[in-house]
C-alpha positions as CSV (number, residue, x, y, z in Angstrom):
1,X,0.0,0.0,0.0
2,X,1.4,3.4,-1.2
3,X,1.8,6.3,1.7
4,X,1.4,10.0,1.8
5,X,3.2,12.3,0.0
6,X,4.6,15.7,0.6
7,X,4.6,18.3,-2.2
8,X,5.5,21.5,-3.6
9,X,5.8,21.9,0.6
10,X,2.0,22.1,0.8
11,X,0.5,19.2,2.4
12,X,-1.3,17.1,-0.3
13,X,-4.4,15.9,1.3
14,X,-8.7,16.3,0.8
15,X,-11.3,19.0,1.1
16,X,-11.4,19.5,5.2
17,X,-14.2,21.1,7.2
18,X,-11.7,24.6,7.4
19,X,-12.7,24.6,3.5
20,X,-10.0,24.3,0.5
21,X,-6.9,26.6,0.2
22,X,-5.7,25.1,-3.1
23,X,-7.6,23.3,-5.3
24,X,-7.6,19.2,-5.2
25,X,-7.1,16.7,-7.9
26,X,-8.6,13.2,-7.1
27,X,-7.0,10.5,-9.6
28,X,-6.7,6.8,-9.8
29,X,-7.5,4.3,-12.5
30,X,-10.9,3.4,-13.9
31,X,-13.7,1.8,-11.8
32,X,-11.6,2.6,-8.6
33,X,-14.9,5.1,-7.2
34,X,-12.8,8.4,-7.6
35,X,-15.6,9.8,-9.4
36,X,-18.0,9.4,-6.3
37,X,-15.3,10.1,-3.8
38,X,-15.0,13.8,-5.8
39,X,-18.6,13.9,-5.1
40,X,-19.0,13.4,-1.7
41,X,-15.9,15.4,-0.6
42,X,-17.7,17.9,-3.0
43,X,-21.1,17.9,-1.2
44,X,-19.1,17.8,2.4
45,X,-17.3,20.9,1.4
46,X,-20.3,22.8,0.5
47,X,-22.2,22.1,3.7
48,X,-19.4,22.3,6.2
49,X,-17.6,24.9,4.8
50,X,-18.6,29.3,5.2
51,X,-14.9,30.3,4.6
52,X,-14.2,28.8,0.7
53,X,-16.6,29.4,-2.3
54,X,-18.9,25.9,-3.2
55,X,-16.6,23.7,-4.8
56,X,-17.2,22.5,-8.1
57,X,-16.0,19.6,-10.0
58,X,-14.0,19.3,-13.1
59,X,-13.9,15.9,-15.6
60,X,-10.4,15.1,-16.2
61,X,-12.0,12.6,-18.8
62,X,-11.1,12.1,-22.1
63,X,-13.9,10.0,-22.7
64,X,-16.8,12.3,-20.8
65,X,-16.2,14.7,-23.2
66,X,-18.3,13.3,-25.7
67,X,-22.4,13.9,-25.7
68,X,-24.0,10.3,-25.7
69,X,-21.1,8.5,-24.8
70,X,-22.7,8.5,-20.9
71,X,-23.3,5.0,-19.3
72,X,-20.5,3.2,-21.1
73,X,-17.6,6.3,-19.8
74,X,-19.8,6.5,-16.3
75,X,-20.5,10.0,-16.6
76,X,-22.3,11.9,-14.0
77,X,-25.8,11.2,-13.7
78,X,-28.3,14.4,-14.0
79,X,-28.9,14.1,-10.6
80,X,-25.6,14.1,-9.3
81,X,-25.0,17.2,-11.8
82,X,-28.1,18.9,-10.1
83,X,-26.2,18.8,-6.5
84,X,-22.7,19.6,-7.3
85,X,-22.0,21.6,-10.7
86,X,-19.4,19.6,-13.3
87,X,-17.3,21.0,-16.0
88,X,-15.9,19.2,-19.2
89,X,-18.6,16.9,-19.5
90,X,-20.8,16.7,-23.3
91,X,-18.5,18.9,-25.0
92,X,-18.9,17.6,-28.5
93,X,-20.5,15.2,-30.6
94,X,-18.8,11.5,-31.1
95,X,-18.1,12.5,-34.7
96,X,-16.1,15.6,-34.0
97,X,-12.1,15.8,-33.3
98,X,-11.2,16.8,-30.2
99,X,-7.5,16.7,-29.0
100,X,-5.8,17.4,-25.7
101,X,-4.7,20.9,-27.0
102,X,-8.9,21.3,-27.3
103,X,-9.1,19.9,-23.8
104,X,-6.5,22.5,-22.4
105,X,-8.4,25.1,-23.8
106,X,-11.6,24.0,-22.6
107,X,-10.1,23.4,-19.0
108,X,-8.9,27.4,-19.0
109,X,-12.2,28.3,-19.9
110,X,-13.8,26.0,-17.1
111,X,-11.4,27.4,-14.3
112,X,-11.8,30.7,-15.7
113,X,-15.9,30.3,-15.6
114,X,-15.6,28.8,-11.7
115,X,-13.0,31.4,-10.7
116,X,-15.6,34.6,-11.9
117,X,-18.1,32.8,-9.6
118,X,-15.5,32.6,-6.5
119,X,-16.3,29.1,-6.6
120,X,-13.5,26.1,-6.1
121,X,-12.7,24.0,-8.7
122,X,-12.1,19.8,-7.4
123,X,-10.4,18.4,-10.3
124,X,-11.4,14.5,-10.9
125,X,-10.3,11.5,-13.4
126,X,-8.3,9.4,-15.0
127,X,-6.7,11.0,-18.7
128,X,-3.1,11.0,-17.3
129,X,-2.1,13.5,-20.1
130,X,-5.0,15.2,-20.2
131,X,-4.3,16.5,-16.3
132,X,-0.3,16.6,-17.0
133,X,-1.2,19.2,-20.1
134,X,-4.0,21.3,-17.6
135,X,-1.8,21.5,-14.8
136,X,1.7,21.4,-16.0
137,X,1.6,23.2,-18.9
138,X,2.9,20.2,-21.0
139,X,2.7,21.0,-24.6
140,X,1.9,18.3,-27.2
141,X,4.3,17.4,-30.6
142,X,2.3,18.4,-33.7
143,X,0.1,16.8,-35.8
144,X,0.2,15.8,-39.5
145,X,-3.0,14.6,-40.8
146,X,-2.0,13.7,-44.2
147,X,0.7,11.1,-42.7
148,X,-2.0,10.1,-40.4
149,X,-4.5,9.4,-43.1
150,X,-1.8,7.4,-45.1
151,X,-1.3,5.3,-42.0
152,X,-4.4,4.8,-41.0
153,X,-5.4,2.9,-43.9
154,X,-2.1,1.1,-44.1
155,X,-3.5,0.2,-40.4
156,X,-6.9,-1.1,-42.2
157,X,-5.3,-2.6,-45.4
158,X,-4.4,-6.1,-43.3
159,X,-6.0,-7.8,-40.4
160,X,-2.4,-7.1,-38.9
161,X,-1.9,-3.6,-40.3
162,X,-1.9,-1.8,-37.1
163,X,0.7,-4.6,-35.7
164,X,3.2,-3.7,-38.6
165,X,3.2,-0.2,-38.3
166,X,3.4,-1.2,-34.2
167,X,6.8,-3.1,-35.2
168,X,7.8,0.3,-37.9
169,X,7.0,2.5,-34.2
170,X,9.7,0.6,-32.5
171,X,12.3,0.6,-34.9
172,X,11.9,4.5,-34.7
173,X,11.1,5.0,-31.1
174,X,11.4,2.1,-28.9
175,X,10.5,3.8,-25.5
176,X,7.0,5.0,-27.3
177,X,6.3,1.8,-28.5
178,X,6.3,0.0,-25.8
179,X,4.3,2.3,-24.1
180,X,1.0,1.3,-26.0
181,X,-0.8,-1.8,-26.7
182,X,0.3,-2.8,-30.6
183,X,-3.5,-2.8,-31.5
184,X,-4.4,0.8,-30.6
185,X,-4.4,2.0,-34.3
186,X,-5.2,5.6,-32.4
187,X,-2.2,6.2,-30.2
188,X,0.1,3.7,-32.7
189,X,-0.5,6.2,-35.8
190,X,-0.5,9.1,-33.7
191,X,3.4,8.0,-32.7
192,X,4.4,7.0,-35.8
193,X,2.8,9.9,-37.5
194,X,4.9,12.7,-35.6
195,X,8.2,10.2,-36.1
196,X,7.9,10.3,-39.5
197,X,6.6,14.2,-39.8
198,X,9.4,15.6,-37.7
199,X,12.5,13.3,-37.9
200,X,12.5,12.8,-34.1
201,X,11.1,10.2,-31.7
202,X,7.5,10.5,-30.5
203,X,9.2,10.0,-26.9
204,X,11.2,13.3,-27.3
205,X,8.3,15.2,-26.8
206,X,7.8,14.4,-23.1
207,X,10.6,14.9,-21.2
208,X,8.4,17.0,-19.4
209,X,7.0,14.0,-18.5
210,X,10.1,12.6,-16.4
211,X,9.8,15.8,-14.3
212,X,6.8,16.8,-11.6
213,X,7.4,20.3,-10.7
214,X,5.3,22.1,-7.7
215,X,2.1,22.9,-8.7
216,X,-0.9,25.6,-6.8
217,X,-3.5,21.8,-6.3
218,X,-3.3,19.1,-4.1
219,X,-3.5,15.4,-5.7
220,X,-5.3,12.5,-3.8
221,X,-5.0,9.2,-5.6
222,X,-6.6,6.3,-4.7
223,X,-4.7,2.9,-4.3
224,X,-6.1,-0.9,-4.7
225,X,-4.3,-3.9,-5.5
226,X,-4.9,-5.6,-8.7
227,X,-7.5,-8.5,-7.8
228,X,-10.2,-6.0,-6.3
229,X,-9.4,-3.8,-9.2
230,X,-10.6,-6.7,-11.7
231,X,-13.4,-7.2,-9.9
232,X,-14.8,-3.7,-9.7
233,X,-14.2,-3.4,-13.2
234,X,-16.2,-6.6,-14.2
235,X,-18.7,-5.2,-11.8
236,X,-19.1,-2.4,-13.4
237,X,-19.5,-3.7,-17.2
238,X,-22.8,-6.2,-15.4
239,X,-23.9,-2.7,-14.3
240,X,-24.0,-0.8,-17.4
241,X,-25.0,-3.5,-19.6
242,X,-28.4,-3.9,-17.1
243,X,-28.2,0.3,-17.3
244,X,-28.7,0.1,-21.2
245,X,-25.0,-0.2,-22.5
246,X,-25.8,-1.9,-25.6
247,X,-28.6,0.3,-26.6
248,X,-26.6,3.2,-26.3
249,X,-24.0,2.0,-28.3
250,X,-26.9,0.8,-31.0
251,X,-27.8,4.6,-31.2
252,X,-23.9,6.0,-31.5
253,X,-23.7,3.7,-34.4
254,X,-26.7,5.1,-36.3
255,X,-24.0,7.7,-36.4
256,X,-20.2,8.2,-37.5
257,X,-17.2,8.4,-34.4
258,X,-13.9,10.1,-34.4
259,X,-11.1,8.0,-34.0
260,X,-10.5,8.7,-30.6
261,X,-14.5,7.8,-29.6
262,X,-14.2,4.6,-31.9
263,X,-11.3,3.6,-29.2
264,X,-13.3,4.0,-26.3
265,X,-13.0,1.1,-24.1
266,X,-16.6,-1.1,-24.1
267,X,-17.8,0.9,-26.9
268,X,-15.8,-0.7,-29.5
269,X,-16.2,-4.3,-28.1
270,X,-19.9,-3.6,-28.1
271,X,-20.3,-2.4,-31.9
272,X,-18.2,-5.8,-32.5
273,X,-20.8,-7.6,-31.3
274,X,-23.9,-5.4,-32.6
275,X,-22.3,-5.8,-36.2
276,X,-22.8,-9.6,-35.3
277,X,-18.9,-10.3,-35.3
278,X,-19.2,-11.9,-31.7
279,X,-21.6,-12.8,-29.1
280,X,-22.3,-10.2,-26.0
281,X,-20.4,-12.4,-24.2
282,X,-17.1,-12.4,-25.9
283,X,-17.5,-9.1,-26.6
284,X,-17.8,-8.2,-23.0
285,X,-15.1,-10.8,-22.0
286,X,-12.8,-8.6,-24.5
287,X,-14.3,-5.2,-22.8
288,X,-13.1,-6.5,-19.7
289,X,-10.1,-7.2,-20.3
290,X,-8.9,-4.3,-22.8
291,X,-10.4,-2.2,-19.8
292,X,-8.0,-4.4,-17.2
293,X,-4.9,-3.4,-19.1
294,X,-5.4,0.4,-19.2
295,X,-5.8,0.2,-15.9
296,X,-2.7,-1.0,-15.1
297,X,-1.0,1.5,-17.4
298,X,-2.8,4.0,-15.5
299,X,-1.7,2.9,-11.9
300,X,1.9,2.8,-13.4
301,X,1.4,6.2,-14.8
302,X,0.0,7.9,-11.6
303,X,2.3,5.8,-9.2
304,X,5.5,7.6,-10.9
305,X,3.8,11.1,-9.6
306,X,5.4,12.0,-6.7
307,X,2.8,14.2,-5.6
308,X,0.0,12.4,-5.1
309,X,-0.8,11.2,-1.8
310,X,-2.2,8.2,-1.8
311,X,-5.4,6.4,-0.1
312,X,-6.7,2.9,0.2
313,X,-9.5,1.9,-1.6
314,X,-12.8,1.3,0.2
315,X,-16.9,2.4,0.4
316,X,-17.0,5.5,-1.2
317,X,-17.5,7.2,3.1
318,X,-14.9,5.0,4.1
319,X,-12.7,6.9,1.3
320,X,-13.9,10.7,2.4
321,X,-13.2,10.2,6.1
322,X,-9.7,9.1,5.5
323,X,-9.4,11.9,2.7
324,X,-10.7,14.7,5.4
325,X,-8.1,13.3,8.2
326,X,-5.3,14.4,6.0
327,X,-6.6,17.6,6.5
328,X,-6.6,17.4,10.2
Protein backbone atom coordinates (compact mmCIF):
# COMPACT_ATOMS: atom_id res chain seq x y z
CA UNK A 1 0.00 0.00 0.00
CA UNK A 2 1.43 3.38 -1.22
CA UNK A 3 1.79 6.26 1.73
CA UNK A 4 1.41 10.03 1.78
CA UNK A 5 3.23 12.34 -0.05
CA UNK A 6 4.59 15.69 0.59
CA UNK A 7 4.64 18.30 -2.22
CA UNK A 8 5.51 21.50 -3.59
CA UNK A 9 5.79 21.90 0.56
CA UNK A 10 2.01 22.05 0.75
CA UNK A 11 0.49 19.18 2.41
CA UNK A 12 -1.27 17.11 -0.32
CA UNK A 13 -4.36 15.87 1.26
CA UNK A 14 -8.69 16.33 0.76
CA UNK A 15 -11.33 19.00 1.11
CA UNK A 16 -11.43 19.53 5.23
CA UNK A 17 -14.17 21.06 7.24
CA UNK A 18 -11.74 24.58 7.40
CA UNK A 19 -12.67 24.61 3.51
CA UNK A 20 -9.99 24.28 0.47
CA UNK A 21 -6.93 26.58 0.24
CA UNK A 22 -5.69 25.11 -3.10
CA UNK A 23 -7.63 23.31 -5.26
CA UNK A 24 -7.61 19.20 -5.18
CA UNK A 25 -7.14 16.67 -7.91
CA UNK A 26 -8.58 13.15 -7.06
CA UNK A 27 -6.98 10.46 -9.63
CA UNK A 28 -6.70 6.84 -9.77
CA UNK A 29 -7.49 4.33 -12.51
CA UNK A 30 -10.93 3.42 -13.93
CA UNK A 31 -13.69 1.84 -11.83
CA UNK A 32 -11.61 2.59 -8.62
CA UNK A 33 -14.86 5.07 -7.25
CA UNK A 34 -12.82 8.38 -7.64
CA UNK A 35 -15.57 9.79 -9.43
CA UNK A 36 -17.99 9.39 -6.34
CA UNK A 37 -15.25 10.11 -3.84
CA UNK A 38 -14.97 13.83 -5.82
CA UNK A 39 -18.62 13.94 -5.08
CA UNK A 40 -19.04 13.39 -1.69
CA UNK A 41 -15.89 15.44 -0.60
CA UNK A 42 -17.69 17.91 -2.99
CA UNK A 43 -21.13 17.92 -1.23
CA UNK A 44 -19.07 17.80 2.41
CA UNK A 45 -17.28 20.95 1.44
CA UNK A 46 -20.26 22.80 0.47
CA UNK A 47 -22.22 22.09 3.67
CA UNK A 48 -19.40 22.32 6.16
CA UNK A 49 -17.57 24.88 4.77
CA UNK A 50 -18.60 29.26 5.16
CA UNK A 51 -14.90 30.31 4.58
CA UNK A 52 -14.17 28.79 0.67
CA UNK A 53 -16.62 29.37 -2.32
CA UNK A 54 -18.92 25.92 -3.17
CA UNK A 55 -16.60 23.74 -4.84
CA UNK A 56 -17.21 22.52 -8.12
CA UNK A 57 -16.05 19.55 -10.04
CA UNK A 58 -13.98 19.34 -13.12
CA UNK A 59 -13.87 15.95 -15.61
CA UNK A 60 -10.35 15.11 -16.18
CA UNK A 61 -12.03 12.61 -18.81
CA UNK A 62 -11.09 12.14 -22.13
CA UNK A 63 -13.92 10.02 -22.66
CA UNK A 64 -16.82 12.29 -20.81
CA UNK A 65 -16.17 14.74 -23.20
CA UNK A 66 -18.30 13.29 -25.67
CA UNK A 67 -22.44 13.95 -25.71
CA UNK A 68 -24.01 10.29 -25.73
CA UNK A 69 -21.11 8.45 -24.77
CA UNK A 70 -22.73 8.46 -20.92
CA UNK A 71 -23.34 4.97 -19.28
CA UNK A 72 -20.50 3.22 -21.10
CA UNK A 73 -17.59 6.31 -19.76
CA UNK A 74 -19.80 6.52 -16.33
CA UNK A 75 -20.48 9.99 -16.60
CA UNK A 76 -22.27 11.92 -13.97
CA UNK A 77 -25.77 11.20 -13.67
CA UNK A 78 -28.27 14.35 -14.01
CA UNK A 79 -28.86 14.10 -10.63
CA UNK A 80 -25.62 14.13 -9.32
CA UNK A 81 -24.96 17.20 -11.82
CA UNK A 82 -28.07 18.85 -10.13
CA UNK A 83 -26.24 18.79 -6.55
CA UNK A 84 -22.71 19.63 -7.33
CA UNK A 85 -21.95 21.57 -10.71
CA UNK A 86 -19.38 19.62 -13.34
CA UNK A 87 -17.30 21.05 -16.02
CA UNK A 88 -15.91 19.15 -19.19
CA UNK A 89 -18.64 16.90 -19.48
CA UNK A 90 -20.82 16.68 -23.27
CA UNK A 91 -18.49 18.92 -24.97
CA UNK A 92 -18.91 17.60 -28.52
CA UNK A 93 -20.49 15.19 -30.58
CA UNK A 94 -18.77 11.53 -31.12
CA UNK A 95 -18.08 12.52 -34.69
CA UNK A 96 -16.10 15.64 -33.97
CA UNK A 97 -12.11 15.81 -33.32
CA UNK A 98 -11.21 16.75 -30.20
CA UNK A 99 -7.52 16.74 -29.00
CA UNK A 100 -5.76 17.44 -25.69
CA UNK A 101 -4.74 20.94 -27.01
CA UNK A 102 -8.87 21.31 -27.29
CA UNK A 103 -9.13 19.89 -23.78
CA UNK A 104 -6.46 22.48 -22.40
CA UNK A 105 -8.39 25.06 -23.82
CA UNK A 106 -11.60 24.01 -22.64
CA UNK A 107 -10.08 23.43 -18.99
CA UNK A 108 -8.88 27.41 -19.01
CA UNK A 109 -12.16 28.27 -19.87
CA UNK A 110 -13.76 25.96 -17.11
CA UNK A 111 -11.41 27.44 -14.28
CA UNK A 112 -11.83 30.74 -15.73
CA UNK A 113 -15.87 30.34 -15.59
CA UNK A 114 -15.58 28.80 -11.73
CA UNK A 115 -13.05 31.43 -10.68
CA UNK A 116 -15.61 34.56 -11.93
CA UNK A 117 -18.12 32.83 -9.58
CA UNK A 118 -15.51 32.58 -6.47
CA UNK A 119 -16.27 29.07 -6.60
CA UNK A 120 -13.50 26.11 -6.10
CA UNK A 121 -12.67 23.95 -8.65
CA UNK A 122 -12.07 19.84 -7.40
CA UNK A 123 -10.39 18.37 -10.26
CA UNK A 124 -11.43 14.46 -10.93
CA UNK A 125 -10.33 11.55 -13.37
CA UNK A 126 -8.33 9.36 -14.99
CA UNK A 127 -6.68 10.99 -18.72
CA UNK A 128 -3.07 10.98 -17.27
CA UNK A 129 -2.14 13.54 -20.08
CA UNK A 130 -4.99 15.17 -20.22
CA UNK A 131 -4.26 16.45 -16.26
CA UNK A 132 -0.33 16.63 -17.04
CA UNK A 133 -1.24 19.17 -20.11
CA UNK A 134 -4.00 21.26 -17.62
CA UNK A 135 -1.81 21.53 -14.83
CA UNK A 136 1.69 21.45 -15.99
CA UNK A 137 1.59 23.17 -18.89
CA UNK A 138 2.89 20.15 -21.05
CA UNK A 139 2.74 20.99 -24.56
CA UNK A 140 1.88 18.27 -27.22
CA UNK A 141 4.26 17.37 -30.61
CA UNK A 142 2.34 18.43 -33.67
CA UNK A 143 0.13 16.80 -35.76
CA UNK A 144 0.16 15.79 -39.48
CA UNK A 145 -3.00 14.65 -40.80
CA UNK A 146 -2.01 13.74 -44.23
CA UNK A 147 0.73 11.07 -42.68
CA UNK A 148 -2.01 10.15 -40.36
CA UNK A 149 -4.52 9.40 -43.07
CA UNK A 150 -1.83 7.43 -45.14
CA UNK A 151 -1.30 5.34 -42.02
CA UNK A 152 -4.44 4.76 -41.04
CA UNK A 153 -5.41 2.92 -43.92
CA UNK A 154 -2.07 1.06 -44.07
CA UNK A 155 -3.48 0.23 -40.42
CA UNK A 156 -6.88 -1.07 -42.17
CA UNK A 157 -5.33 -2.60 -45.43
CA UNK A 158 -4.41 -6.14 -43.31
CA UNK A 159 -6.04 -7.85 -40.43
CA UNK A 160 -2.45 -7.10 -38.86
CA UNK A 161 -1.94 -3.58 -40.33
CA UNK A 162 -1.93 -1.78 -37.09
CA UNK A 163 0.69 -4.63 -35.70
CA UNK A 164 3.20 -3.70 -38.56
CA UNK A 165 3.22 -0.24 -38.29
CA UNK A 166 3.44 -1.18 -34.24
CA UNK A 167 6.75 -3.11 -35.22
CA UNK A 168 7.78 0.25 -37.86
CA UNK A 169 7.02 2.54 -34.24
CA UNK A 170 9.73 0.58 -32.53
CA UNK A 171 12.27 0.60 -34.91
CA UNK A 172 11.89 4.48 -34.74
CA UNK A 173 11.08 5.00 -31.05
CA UNK A 174 11.35 2.07 -28.85
CA UNK A 175 10.52 3.75 -25.51
CA UNK A 176 7.01 5.03 -27.30
CA UNK A 177 6.31 1.79 -28.51
CA UNK A 178 6.32 0.00 -25.75
CA UNK A 179 4.35 2.33 -24.09
CA UNK A 180 0.99 1.31 -26.02
CA UNK A 181 -0.77 -1.80 -26.74
CA UNK A 182 0.34 -2.79 -30.60
CA UNK A 183 -3.49 -2.79 -31.54
CA UNK A 184 -4.43 0.83 -30.63
CA UNK A 185 -4.42 1.97 -34.29
CA UNK A 186 -5.20 5.55 -32.38
CA UNK A 187 -2.20 6.19 -30.23
CA UNK A 188 0.08 3.68 -32.68
CA UNK A 189 -0.47 6.24 -35.79
CA UNK A 190 -0.47 9.06 -33.71
CA UNK A 191 3.39 8.04 -32.69
CA UNK A 192 4.41 6.99 -35.76
CA UNK A 193 2.81 9.95 -37.53
CA UNK A 194 4.85 12.72 -35.62
CA UNK A 195 8.20 10.15 -36.07
CA UNK A 196 7.91 10.33 -39.49
CA UNK A 197 6.64 14.16 -39.83
CA UNK A 198 9.36 15.62 -37.71
CA UNK A 199 12.47 13.30 -37.90
CA UNK A 200 12.48 12.77 -34.10
CA UNK A 201 11.07 10.16 -31.72
CA UNK A 202 7.54 10.48 -30.53
CA UNK A 203 9.15 9.96 -26.93
CA UNK A 204 11.17 13.35 -27.29
CA UNK A 205 8.26 15.24 -26.84
CA UNK A 206 7.76 14.38 -23.11
CA UNK A 207 10.60 14.94 -21.18
CA UNK A 208 8.38 16.99 -19.41
CA UNK A 209 6.95 14.01 -18.51
CA UNK A 210 10.06 12.56 -16.39
CA UNK A 211 9.77 15.82 -14.29
CA UNK A 212 6.83 16.79 -11.56
CA UNK A 213 7.41 20.30 -10.66
CA UNK A 214 5.33 22.13 -7.71
CA UNK A 215 2.09 22.87 -8.71
CA UNK A 216 -0.86 25.56 -6.82
CA UNK A 217 -3.49 21.83 -6.28
CA UNK A 218 -3.27 19.07 -4.12
CA UNK A 219 -3.51 15.40 -5.69
CA UNK A 220 -5.33 12.47 -3.80
CA UNK A 221 -4.98 9.19 -5.61
CA UNK A 222 -6.56 6.26 -4.70
CA UNK A 223 -4.72 2.91 -4.34
CA UNK A 224 -6.12 -0.87 -4.71
CA UNK A 225 -4.30 -3.90 -5.53
CA UNK A 226 -4.90 -5.58 -8.71
CA UNK A 227 -7.49 -8.46 -7.78
CA UNK A 228 -10.21 -5.98 -6.32
CA UNK A 229 -9.38 -3.82 -9.17
CA UNK A 230 -10.57 -6.65 -11.68
CA UNK A 231 -13.35 -7.16 -9.91
CA UNK A 232 -14.84 -3.75 -9.74
CA UNK A 233 -14.19 -3.42 -13.22
CA UNK A 234 -16.20 -6.63 -14.24
CA UNK A 235 -18.67 -5.16 -11.77
CA UNK A 236 -19.13 -2.40 -13.45
CA UNK A 237 -19.50 -3.69 -17.19
CA UNK A 238 -22.81 -6.16 -15.37
CA UNK A 239 -23.91 -2.72 -14.26
CA UNK A 240 -23.98 -0.82 -17.36
CA UNK A 241 -24.95 -3.51 -19.63
CA UNK A 242 -28.43 -3.86 -17.13
CA UNK A 243 -28.23 0.35 -17.30
CA UNK A 244 -28.73 0.12 -21.15
CA UNK A 245 -25.03 -0.22 -22.46
CA UNK A 246 -25.84 -1.89 -25.56
CA UNK A 247 -28.65 0.31 -26.58
CA UNK A 248 -26.56 3.17 -26.26
CA UNK A 249 -24.01 1.95 -28.26
CA UNK A 250 -26.88 0.78 -30.95
CA UNK A 251 -27.80 4.57 -31.18
CA UNK A 252 -23.94 5.99 -31.46
CA UNK A 253 -23.74 3.72 -34.42
CA UNK A 254 -26.71 5.13 -36.32
CA UNK A 255 -24.02 7.73 -36.40
CA UNK A 256 -20.23 8.19 -37.47
CA UNK A 257 -17.20 8.39 -34.43
CA UNK A 258 -13.89 10.05 -34.35
CA UNK A 259 -11.06 8.02 -34.02
CA UNK A 260 -10.47 8.70 -30.58
CA UNK A 261 -14.50 7.77 -29.59
CA UNK A 262 -14.25 4.62 -31.94
CA UNK A 263 -11.32 3.58 -29.23
CA UNK A 264 -13.34 3.97 -26.25
CA UNK A 265 -12.99 1.12 -24.11
CA UNK A 266 -16.56 -1.10 -24.07
CA UNK A 267 -17.77 0.90 -26.89
CA UNK A 268 -15.78 -0.74 -29.52
CA UNK A 269 -16.21 -4.28 -28.08
CA UNK A 270 -19.91 -3.59 -28.13
CA UNK A 271 -20.32 -2.37 -31.86
CA UNK A 272 -18.16 -5.82 -32.50
CA UNK A 273 -20.78 -7.63 -31.26
CA UNK A 274 -23.94 -5.38 -32.59
CA UNK A 275 -22.33 -5.77 -36.21
CA UNK A 276 -22.75 -9.57 -35.31
CA UNK A 277 -18.86 -10.35 -35.32
CA UNK A 278 -19.17 -11.92 -31.66
CA UNK A 279 -21.60 -12.83 -29.09
CA UNK A 280 -22.26 -10.25 -26.02
CA UNK A 281 -20.45 -12.42 -24.15
CA UNK A 282 -17.12 -12.35 -25.94
CA UNK A 283 -17.51 -9.11 -26.57
CA UNK A 284 -17.79 -8.19 -23.00
CA UNK A 285 -15.05 -10.79 -22.01
CA UNK A 286 -12.77 -8.55 -24.49
CA UNK A 287 -14.31 -5.17 -22.81
CA UNK A 288 -13.15 -6.53 -19.68
CA UNK A 289 -10.07 -7.23 -20.34
CA UNK A 290 -8.88 -4.34 -22.79
CA UNK A 291 -10.36 -2.19 -19.80
CA UNK A 292 -7.97 -4.44 -17.19
CA UNK A 293 -4.94 -3.44 -19.10
CA UNK A 294 -5.44 0.45 -19.17
CA UNK A 295 -5.81 0.17 -15.91
CA UNK A 296 -2.69 -1.00 -15.08
CA UNK A 297 -1.00 1.48 -17.35
CA UNK A 298 -2.78 4.02 -15.49
CA UNK A 299 -1.75 2.93 -11.89
CA UNK A 300 1.89 2.76 -13.44
CA UNK A 301 1.42 6.15 -14.81
CA UNK A 302 -0.05 7.91 -11.57
CA UNK A 303 2.26 5.84 -9.24
CA UNK A 304 5.48 7.64 -10.94
CA UNK A 305 3.80 11.13 -9.61
CA UNK A 306 5.38 11.98 -6.67
CA UNK A 307 2.81 14.17 -5.64
CA UNK A 308 -0.03 12.38 -5.08
CA UNK A 309 -0.78 11.18 -1.75
CA UNK A 310 -2.23 8.16 -1.84
CA UNK A 311 -5.42 6.44 -0.09
CA UNK A 312 -6.72 2.93 0.18
CA UNK A 313 -9.48 1.87 -1.59
CA UNK A 314 -12.80 1.34 0.18
CA UNK A 315 -16.87 2.39 0.38
CA UNK A 316 -17.01 5.54 -1.16
CA UNK A 317 -17.45 7.17 3.11
CA UNK A 318 -14.94 5.02 4.12
CA UNK A 319 -12.71 6.88 1.31
CA UNK A 320 -13.89 10.66 2.36
CA UNK A 321 -13.16 10.17 6.14
CA UNK A 322 -9.72 9.13 5.45
CA UNK A 323 -9.38 11.88 2.69
CA UNK A 324 -10.74 14.67 5.43
CA UNK A 325 -8.13 13.35 8.22
CA UNK A 326 -5.32 14.40 6.02
CA UNK A 327 -6.62 17.64 6.55
CA UNK A 328 -6.59 17.42 10.21
Amino acid sequence: MRTGNKSGGHEVGAVGGDGVDQPLVIVGPTASGKSALALELAKRARSQSEAAGPVELVSIDSMQVYRGMDIGTAKPTAAEQAEVPHHLIDLVDPAERFTVVDFAVAFEAAMADIAGRGAVPMLVGGTGLYLRAVIDGLTPPPEFESIVAELEAEAHATADGVVVLHRRLAELDSLAASRMEPTNIRRVVRALSVCLGTGRPFSSYGPGLQTYPEVPFRMLGIDLDRDTLDERITDRYRRQIEEGLVDEVRRLMEGSLSRTAAQALGYKELRGHLAGECSLDKALEAAVARTRRFARRQQRWFARDPRITWIPCGSTSEMADRAQQLEA
